[in-house]
N, C-alpha and C positions, 0 to 999 in steps of 0.2 A: 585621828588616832592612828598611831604604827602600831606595828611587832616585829621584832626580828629576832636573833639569837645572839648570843653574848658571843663574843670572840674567845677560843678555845673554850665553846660550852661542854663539849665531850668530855673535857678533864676535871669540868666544874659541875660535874652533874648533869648533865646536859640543860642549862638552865635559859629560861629567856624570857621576857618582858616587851611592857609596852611603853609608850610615852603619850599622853595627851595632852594636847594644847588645847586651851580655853582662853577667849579672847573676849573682855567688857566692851563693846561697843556703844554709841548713843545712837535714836531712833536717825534714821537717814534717809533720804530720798533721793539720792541719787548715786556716791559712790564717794568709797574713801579709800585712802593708799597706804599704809604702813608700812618705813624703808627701814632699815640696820635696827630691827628689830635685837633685842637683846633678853638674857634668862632675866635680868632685872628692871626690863622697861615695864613702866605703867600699864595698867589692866591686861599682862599678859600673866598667867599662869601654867605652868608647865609641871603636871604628875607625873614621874618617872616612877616606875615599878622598879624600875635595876636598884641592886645593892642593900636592898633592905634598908634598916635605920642606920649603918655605919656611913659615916662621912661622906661624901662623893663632890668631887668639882664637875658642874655643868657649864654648857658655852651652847648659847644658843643665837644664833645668827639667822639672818634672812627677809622676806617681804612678804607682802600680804595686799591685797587686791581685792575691795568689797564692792558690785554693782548692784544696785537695785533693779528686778526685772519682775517687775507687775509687784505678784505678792512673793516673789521668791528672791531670792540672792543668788548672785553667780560668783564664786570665790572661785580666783587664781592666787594659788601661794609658792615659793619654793622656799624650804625651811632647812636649817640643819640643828643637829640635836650630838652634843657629843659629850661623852661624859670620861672620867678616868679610872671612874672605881664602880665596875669594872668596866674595862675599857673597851667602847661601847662608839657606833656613828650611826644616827639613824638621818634619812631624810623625808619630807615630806613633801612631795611633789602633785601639786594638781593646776591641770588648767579648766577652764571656764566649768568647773564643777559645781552644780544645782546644786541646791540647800534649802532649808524652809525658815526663815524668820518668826524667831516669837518674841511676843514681851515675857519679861519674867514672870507674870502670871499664867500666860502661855504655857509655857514651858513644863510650869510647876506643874499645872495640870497635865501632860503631856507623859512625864516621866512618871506622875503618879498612877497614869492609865496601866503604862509600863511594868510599873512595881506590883501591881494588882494582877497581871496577867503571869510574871513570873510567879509572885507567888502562887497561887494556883496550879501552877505546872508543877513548882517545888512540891506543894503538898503532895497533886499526883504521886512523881517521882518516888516518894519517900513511901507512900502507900503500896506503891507496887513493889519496892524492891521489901517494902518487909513481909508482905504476901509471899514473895519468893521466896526469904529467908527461911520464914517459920512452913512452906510448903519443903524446904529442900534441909536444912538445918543446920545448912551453913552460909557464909558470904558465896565461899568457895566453890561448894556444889549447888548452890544457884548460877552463878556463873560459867560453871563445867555444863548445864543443861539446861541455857537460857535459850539452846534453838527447838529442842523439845518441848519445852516448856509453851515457846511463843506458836508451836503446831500444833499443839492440842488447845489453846485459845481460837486460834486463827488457820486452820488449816484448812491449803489449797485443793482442792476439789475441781481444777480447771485438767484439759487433756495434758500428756506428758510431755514435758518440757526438762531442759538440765542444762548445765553450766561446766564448761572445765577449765581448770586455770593452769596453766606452764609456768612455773617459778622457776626463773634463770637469776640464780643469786648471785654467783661473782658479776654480770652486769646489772644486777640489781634492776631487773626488769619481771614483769610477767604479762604473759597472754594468755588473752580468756576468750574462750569458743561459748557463746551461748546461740542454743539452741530453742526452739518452740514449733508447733505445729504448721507454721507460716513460713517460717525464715533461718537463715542461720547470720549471725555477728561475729566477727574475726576483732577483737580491741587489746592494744598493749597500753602497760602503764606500767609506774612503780608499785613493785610489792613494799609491805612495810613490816616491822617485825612482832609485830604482836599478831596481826592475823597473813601470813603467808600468801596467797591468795584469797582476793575479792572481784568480784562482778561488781567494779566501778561506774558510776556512771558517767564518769569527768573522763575516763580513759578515752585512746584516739582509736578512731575503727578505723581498723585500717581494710577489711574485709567484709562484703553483705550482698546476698542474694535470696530472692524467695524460693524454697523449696518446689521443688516438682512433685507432680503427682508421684512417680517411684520413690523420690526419697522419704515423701508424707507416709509409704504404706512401711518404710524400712524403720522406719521410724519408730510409726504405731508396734512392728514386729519386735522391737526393741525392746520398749515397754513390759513386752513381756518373755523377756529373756530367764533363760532359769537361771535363780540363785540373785537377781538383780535386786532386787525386794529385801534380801538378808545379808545380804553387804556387813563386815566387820564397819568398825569405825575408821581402824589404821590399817596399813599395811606397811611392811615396811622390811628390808634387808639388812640389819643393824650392823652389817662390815661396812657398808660403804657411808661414808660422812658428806653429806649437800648430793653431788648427783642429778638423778632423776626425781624431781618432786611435783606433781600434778596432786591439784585437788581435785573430786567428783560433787556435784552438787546436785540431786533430782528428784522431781516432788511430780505428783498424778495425784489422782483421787483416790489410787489405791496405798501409795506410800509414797514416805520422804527418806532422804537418804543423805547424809554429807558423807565422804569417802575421802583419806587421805591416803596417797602411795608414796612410797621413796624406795623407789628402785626397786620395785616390786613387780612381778609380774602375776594378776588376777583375769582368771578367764570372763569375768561378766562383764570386766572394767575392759577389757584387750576387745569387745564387741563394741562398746559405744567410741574405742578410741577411732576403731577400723571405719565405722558409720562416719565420724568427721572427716578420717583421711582421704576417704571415697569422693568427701564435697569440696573440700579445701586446695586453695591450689598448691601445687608442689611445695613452696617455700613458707607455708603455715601447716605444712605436716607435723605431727605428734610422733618421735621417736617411741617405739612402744614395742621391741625386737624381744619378741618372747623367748626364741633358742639362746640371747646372750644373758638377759635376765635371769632366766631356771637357772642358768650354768652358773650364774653369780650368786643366785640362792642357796644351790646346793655347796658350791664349795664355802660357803658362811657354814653351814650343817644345817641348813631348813631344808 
C-alpha cells in the first residue's frame, strides 16, 4: 500500500489518496518472479482511491520477487503506478521485505480478528465523543475544551514539569523546550497548522542535559511563582500579524495550564522564559525583550 498527494493538490482541495496492490498467488515453496507486470495482467489487482468514479487511465509497470523463508516471505518489488485523472505517479519500492503468508482461510480469519477489534474501538470512540457532546452541548465546545475535559478525567498529579514551543512560521519550523524535574530537552520539527505548536515525539533533539541541584531548586521556585496558576488562555498584541509566537504548556499537582503568546509580554510567562535562557546554550535562547514588547503593546493602545 502507498499514499502520496495529487499533483497541484493545494488547488484541488488539498486532496490525496492511496493505491493498493493485491496480488493471487499459488502455495509455493520456494520462489517466484513476476517481470513487466501490467494494470491488466492476471491475478493482479490494483485499488486506486484517486478520482473517485469519474474515468481515469492507469499504467502500471514493474516486478515482483517472492522467496520463501521458513514460514514467512521475503518480497523484493519496484512497482510504478501512474494515472491521468488526476495526474498522479506513485511508486512502490521494497527490498528483501518480511511478510507473513496465509491461506485464504488464514487470512479470513486474520482480518476478521482485525474487524472485531476496530470495531470496538469505533464503538468506544463514538461513546466518548457523545459523552462529550451532551457534557459540553456542542461538537464545537467539546472540542474548544477537550484539554480540560481530558484533566479532570486524567489529571497529572506528578512534580512540576512544562513545555515551550517557538513557532518560526515563514520557516515553517518550531522548537520546543521541554522541561521536568530531571532534565531539560531542546527538539525542532515542523509546526502544522491546526495545532501551532506541539511536544512531538518524532521531532530531532537537538539539545539535553540533567538538571543540577540549582536548577531542581529554580525550578521548584518556579512552580510557585505569583500569578502562574491563573494564566489567561491568550495573550496576544493584535497590531502585529505571525511575529513572536510561543506556546506555554504546565501541569503540577496543584494546576494545569496551556498559554498562548504573540507578541506579548506576561511577567509570570518572562519568569519561565528567563529559567530556560539561563540553561540553554546561546543559540536556543528565547527572544523574550520585555522594554520592546510593552513599547509594542502600548503603542497598539493596550
Amino acid at each position: 500500500m502507498n499514499s502520496s498527494e495529487v499533483k497541484g493538490g493545494w488547488g484541488q482541495g488539498d486532496v490525496s489518496g492511496s493505491v493498493q496492490l493485491m496480488f493471487e498467488l499459488p502455495a509455493i515453496n520456494d520462489s517466484i518472479v513476476m517481470t513487466n507486470l501490467s494494470y491488466k495482467a492476471n491475478g493482479v489487482h490494483a485499488i486506486n482511491n484517486y478520482g473517485g468514479i469519474d474515468a481515469k487511465r492507469e499504467y502500471l509497470t514493474g516486478n515482483v520477487k517472492l522467496v520463501r523463508d521458513g514460514d514467512k516471505m521475503v518480497l523484493t518489488a519496484f512497482i510504478d503506478l501512474v494515472t491521468q485523472n488526476p495526474d498522479t505517479r506513485q511508486q512502490i519500492v521494497l527490498a528483501n521485505h518480511s511478510m507473513q503468508s496465509f491461506s485464504c482461510e488464514e487470512y479470513q480469519h486474520y482480518m476478521n480478528q482485525k474487524d472485531s477489534i476496530q470495531k470496538k474501538e469505533n464503538d468506544e470512540l463514538v461513546n466518548a465523543i457523545t459523552q462529550a457532546v451532551i457534557a459540553r452541548d456542542s461538537i464545537l465546545e467539546a472540542g474548544n475544551k477537550r484539554i480540560q475535559d481530558s484533566l479532570k478525567l486524567h489529571p497529572y498529579t506528578g512534580p512540576f514539569r512544562f513545555w515551550v514551543s517557538k513557532v518560526d512560521k515563514p520557516e515553517y519550523l518550531r522548537t520546543t523546550y521541554s522541561v521536568n524535574q530531571d532534565s531539560i530537552v531542546v527538539k525542532k520539527g515542523p509546526y502544522d497548522f491546526i495545532y501551532l505548536a506541539k511536544n512531538y515525539p518524532a521531532d530531532a533533539v537537538y539539545f539535553k542535559r540533567a538538571l543540577t541541584k540549582k536548577e531542581k531548586k529554580a525550578l521548584a521556585a518556579l512552580e510557585q511563582q505569583a500569578g502562574l496558576d491563573s494564566l489567561e488562555r491568550f495573550y496576544s498584541n493584535n497590531c502585529i500579524l505571525d511575529g513572536l509566537i510561543l506556546v506555554f504548556d504546565m501541569a503540577s499537582a496543584a494546576f494545569s495550564k496551556e498559554v498562548s503568546v504573540t507578541n506579548y509580554y506576561q511577567e509570570s510567562l518572562g519568569a519561565v522564559v528567563r529559567f530556560l535562557n539561563d540553561i540553554v546554550p546561546k543559540p536556543y535562547r528565547i527572544w523574550y525583550d520585555k522594554k520592546q514588547l510593552v513599547k509594542d503593546q502600548n503603542a497598539c493602545g493596550r
